[in-house]
C-alpha positions in Angstrom: 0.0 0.0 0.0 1.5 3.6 -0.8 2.2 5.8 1.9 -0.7 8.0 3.4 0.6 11.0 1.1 0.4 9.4 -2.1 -2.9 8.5 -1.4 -5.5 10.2 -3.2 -9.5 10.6 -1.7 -12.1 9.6 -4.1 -15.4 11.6 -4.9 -17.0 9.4 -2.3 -14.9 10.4 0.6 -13.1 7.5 0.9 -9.2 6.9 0.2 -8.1 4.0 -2.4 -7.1 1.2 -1.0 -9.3 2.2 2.8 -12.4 1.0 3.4 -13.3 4.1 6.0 -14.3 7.8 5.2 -11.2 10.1 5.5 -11.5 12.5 7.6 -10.3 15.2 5.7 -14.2 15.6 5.3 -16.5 17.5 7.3 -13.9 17.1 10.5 -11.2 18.6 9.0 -13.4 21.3 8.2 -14.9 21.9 11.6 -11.3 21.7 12.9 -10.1 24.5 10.7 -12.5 26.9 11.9 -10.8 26.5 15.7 -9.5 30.0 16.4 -6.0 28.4 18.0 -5.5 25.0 17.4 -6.5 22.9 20.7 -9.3 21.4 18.9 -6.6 20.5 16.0 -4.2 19.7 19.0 -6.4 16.8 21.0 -7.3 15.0 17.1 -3.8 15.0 16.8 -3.7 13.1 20.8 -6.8 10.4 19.4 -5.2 10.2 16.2 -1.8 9.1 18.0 -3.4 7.0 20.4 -5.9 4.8 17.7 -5.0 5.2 14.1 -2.2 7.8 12.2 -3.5 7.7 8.5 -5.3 10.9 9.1 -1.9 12.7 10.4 -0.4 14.2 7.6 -4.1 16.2 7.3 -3.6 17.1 10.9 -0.4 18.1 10.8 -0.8 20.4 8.1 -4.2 21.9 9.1 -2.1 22.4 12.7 0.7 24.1 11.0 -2.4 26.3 9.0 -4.3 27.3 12.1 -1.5 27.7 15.4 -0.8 31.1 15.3 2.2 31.2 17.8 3.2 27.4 17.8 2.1 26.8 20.9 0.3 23.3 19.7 2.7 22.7 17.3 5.5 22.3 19.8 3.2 20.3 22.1 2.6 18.0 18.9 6.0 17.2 18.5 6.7 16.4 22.0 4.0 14.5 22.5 4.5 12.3 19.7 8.0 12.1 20.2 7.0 10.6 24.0 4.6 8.2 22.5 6.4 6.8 19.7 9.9 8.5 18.1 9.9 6.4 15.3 6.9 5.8 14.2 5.6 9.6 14.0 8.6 11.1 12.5 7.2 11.6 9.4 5.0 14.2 11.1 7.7 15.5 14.2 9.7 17.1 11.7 7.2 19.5 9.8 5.8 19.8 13.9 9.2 21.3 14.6 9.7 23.2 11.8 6.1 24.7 12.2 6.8 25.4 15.8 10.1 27.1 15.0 8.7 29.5 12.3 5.5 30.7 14.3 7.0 31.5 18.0 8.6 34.4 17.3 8.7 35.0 21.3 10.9 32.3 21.9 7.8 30.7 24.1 7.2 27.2 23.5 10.4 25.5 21.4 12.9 25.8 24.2 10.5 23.1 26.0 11.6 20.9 22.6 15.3 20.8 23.0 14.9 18.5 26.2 12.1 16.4 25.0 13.2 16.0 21.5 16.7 15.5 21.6 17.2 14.5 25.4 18.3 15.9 28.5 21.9 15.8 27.5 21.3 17.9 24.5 23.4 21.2 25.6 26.4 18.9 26.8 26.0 17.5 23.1 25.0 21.2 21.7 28.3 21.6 19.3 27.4 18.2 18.0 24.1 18.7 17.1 24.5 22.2 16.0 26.0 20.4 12.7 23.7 17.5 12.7 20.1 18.7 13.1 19.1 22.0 11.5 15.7 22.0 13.4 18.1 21.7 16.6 20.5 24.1 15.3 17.7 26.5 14.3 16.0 26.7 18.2 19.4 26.5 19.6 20.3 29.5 17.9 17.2 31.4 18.3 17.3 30.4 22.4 20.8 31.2 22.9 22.0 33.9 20.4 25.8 34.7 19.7 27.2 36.2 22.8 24.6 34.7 25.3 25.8 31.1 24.8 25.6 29.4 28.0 28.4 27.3 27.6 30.4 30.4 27.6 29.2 31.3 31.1 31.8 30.2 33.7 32.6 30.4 37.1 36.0 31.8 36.9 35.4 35.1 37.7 34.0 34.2 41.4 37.4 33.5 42.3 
């Protein structure tokens, strides 16, 4: 069977190769209309938690609809808590969508921890070089000249 994004809805509602409406329907509509994304946030949870074919809608319609990436950075954590692997398709663009809408620096420094461990600013140099998304909050959280690796104890001598 193709992957969920190669799969194209029929006239009926239905996606080749499924034998269940998609939900891109009337739910996808209703969810769009949600003035912040919670609504979007908690399909996202029951899509998780029962069956993922319907998260490459949710994810986008997410990424449409969160104004500050507030659920967007939720998303991403608590997909990467349930199941690293099997929702990375959908953590990335998450990340990415979370990066580009808080501009106030809010909600992604919660995703250094949760996505790339409690190590991660032992491991920063490392990861600066390996993972843009990382390199992209890290950079936005602790700008050149406020690196808090750079911070030492010296001068309490």
């Amino acid at each position: 069977m193709p992957p969920i994004s190669a799969r194209q809805p029929r006239r009926d509602g239905f996606l080749h190769g499924l034998n269940r409406p998609f939900i891109m329907n009337d739910t996808i509509k209703s969810l769009g209309r949600n003035p912040d994304g919670m609504a979007v946030y908690e399909a996202i949870v029951n899509c998780a938690s029962s069956d993922a074919r319907d998260m490459d809608a949710l994810v986008s319609l997410l990424t449409s609809v969160d104004t500050t990436g507030q659920f967007l950075a939720s998303s991403a954590r608590y997909l990467c808590a349930v199941d690293r692997e099997a929702f990375a398709p959908w953590i990335t663009p998450l990340i990415e969508g979370a990066i580009d809408k808080d501009r106030e620096r809010r909600y992604i420094g919660s995703l250094l921890e949760a996505i790339w461990g409690p190590d991660c600013l032992a491991r920063a140099d490392e990861l600066r070089f390996s993972d843009n998304n990382f390199r992209r909050i890290y950079k936005r959280i602790y700008p050149a000249g406020h690196d808090i690796r750079l911070v030492t104890h010296d001068n309490d001598k």
